[in-house]
N, C-alpha and C positions, 0 to 999 in steps of 0.2 A: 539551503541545504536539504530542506522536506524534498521539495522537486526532483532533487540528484538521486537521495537515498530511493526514492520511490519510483526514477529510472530505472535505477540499479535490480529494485525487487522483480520487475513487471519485467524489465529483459533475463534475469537469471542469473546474474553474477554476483549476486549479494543473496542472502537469505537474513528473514526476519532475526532468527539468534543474531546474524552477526552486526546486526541496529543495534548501535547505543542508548540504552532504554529511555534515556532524555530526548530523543528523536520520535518515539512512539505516537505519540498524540499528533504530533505534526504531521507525521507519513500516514497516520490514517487520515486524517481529513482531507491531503492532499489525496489518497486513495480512491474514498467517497467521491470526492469531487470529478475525480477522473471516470469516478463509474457512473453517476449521476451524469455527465457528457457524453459519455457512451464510448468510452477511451479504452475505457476494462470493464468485464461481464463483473457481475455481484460473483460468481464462480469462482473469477480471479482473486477478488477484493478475498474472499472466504481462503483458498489457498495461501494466500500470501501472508495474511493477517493471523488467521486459524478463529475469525471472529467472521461472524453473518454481518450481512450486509443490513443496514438498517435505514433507512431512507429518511 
């Protein structure tokens, strides 16, 4: 479900508020992980999240 929710962030149909905050920890790391592969800019990770990117 991290994967989906964190589909949903990076194309724009979901926003961070409307994540279930028991999904949080999950959609970041899946986030990270996506920036860290170069899937999303730390830019994105920062917009999406409202947190820096931290390697």
């Amino acid at each position: 479900m991290d994967k989906i929710w964190a589909n949903r962030l990076i194309a724009g149909t979901k926003t961070w508020a409307e994540m279930p905050a028991r999904r949080h920890a999950g959609v970041k790391a899946e986030l990270a992980k996506r920036v860290a592969e170069d899937e999303i800019t730390a830019e994105q990770y920062k917009e999406i999240t409202g947190e820096d990117y931290n390697e």
